[in-house]
DOPA-914531 format. One record per residue: x, y negated, z of N, C-alpha, C, O in turn. Coordinates in steps of 0.05 Angstrom, whole numbers, padded with zeros to 5 digits, always signed. Layout:
# residues N
XYZXYZXYZXYZ
...
//
This chain:
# residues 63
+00162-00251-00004+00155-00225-00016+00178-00205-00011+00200-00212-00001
+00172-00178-00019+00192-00163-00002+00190-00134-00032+00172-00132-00048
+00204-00124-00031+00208-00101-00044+00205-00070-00028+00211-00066-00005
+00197-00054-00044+00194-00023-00040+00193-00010-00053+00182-00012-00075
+00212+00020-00038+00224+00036-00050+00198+00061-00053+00189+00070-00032
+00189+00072-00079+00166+00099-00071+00182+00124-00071+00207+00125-00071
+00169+00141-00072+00164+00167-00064+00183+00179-00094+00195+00200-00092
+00184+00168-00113+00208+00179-00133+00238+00176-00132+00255+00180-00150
+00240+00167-00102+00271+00159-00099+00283+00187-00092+00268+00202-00079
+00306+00195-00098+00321+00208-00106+00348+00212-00083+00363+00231-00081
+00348+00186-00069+00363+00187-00037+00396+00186-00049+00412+00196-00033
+00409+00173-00077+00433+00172-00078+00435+00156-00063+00454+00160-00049
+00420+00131-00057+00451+00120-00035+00455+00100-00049+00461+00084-00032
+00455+00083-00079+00468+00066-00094+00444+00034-00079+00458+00015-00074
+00429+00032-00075+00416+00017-00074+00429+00007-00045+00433-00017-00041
+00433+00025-00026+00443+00010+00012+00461-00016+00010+00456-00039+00015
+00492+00000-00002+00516-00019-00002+00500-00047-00016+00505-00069-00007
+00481-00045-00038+00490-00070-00053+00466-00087-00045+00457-00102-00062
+00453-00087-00017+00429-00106-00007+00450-00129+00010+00464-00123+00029
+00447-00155-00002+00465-00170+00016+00448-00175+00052+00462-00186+00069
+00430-00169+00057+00416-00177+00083+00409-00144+00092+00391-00139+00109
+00422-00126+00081+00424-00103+00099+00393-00099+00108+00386-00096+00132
+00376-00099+00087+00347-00094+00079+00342-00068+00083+00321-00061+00093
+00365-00045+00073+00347-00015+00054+00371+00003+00079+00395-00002+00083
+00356+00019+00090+00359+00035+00110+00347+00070+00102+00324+00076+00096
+00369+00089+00103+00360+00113+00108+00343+00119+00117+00342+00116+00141
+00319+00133+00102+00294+00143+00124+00291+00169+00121+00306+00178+00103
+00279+00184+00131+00275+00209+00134+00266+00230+00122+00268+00253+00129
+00253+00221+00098+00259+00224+00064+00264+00217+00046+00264+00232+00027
+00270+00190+00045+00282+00172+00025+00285+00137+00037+00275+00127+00057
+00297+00130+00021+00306+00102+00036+00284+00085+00040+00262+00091+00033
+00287+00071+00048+00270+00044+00062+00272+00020+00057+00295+00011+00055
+00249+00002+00052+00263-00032+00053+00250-00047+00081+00231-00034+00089
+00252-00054+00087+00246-00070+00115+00235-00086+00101+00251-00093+00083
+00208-00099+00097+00198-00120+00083+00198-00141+00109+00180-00158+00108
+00211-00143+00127+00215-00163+00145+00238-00177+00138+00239-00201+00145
+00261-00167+00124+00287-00168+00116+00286-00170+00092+00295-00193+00088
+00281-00161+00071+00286-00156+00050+00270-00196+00036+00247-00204+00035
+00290-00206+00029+00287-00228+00008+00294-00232-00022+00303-00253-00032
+00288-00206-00035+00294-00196-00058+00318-00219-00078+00320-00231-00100
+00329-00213-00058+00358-00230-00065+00364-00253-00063+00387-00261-00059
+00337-00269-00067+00337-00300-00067+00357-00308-00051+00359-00302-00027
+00372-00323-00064+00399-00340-00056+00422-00331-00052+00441-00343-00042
+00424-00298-00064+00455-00290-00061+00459-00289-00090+00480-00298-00101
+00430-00272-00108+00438-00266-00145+00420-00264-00149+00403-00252-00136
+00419-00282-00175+00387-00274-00195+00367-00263-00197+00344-00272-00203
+00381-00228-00188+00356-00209-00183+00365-00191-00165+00388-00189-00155
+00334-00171-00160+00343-00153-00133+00365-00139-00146+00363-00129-00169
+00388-00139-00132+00409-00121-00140+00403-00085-00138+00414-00066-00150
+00383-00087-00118+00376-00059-00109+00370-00037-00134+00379-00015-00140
+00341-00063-00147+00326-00053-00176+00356-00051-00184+00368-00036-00169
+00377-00067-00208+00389-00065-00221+00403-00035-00216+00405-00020-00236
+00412-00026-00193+00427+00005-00189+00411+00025-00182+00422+00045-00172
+00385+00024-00187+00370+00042-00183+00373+00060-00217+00371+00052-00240
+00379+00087-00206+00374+00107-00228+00348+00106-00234+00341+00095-00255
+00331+00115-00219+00305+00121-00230+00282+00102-00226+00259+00111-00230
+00286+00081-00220+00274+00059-00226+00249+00058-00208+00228+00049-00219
+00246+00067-00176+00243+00071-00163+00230+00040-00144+00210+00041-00129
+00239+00027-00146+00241-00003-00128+00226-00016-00143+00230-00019-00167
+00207-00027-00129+00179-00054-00140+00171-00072-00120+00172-00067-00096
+00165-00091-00128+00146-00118-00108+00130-00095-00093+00119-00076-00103
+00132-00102-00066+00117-00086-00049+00084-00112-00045+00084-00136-00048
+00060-00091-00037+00039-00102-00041+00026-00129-00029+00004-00136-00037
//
């Protein structure tokens, strides 16, 4: 399963640094998760680190 970021993201930036598999990529209005990449953390911490630094709570199980 993979995570995604919608259309209420806000583009700080806090969510990039803290993806350990370099998942969430700048896009051209707001960030991105690669659901090819993205292993919502499994096996580095508990939970997606992404969700946890998200201000606006933005990041969900993608479909």
């Amino acid at each position: 399963m993979a995570l995604k970021i919608d259309e209420s993201c806000i583009n700080c930036g806090a969510c990039e640094p803290v993806c350990p598999v370099k998942a969430i990529t700048e896009g051209p209005d707001i960030f991105v998760i690669d659901p090819a990449v993205c292993v919502e953390c499994e096996g580095h911490f508990p939970e997606p680190q992404c969700q946890s630094v998200c201000p606006v709570d933005c990041i969900s199980k993608a479909d």
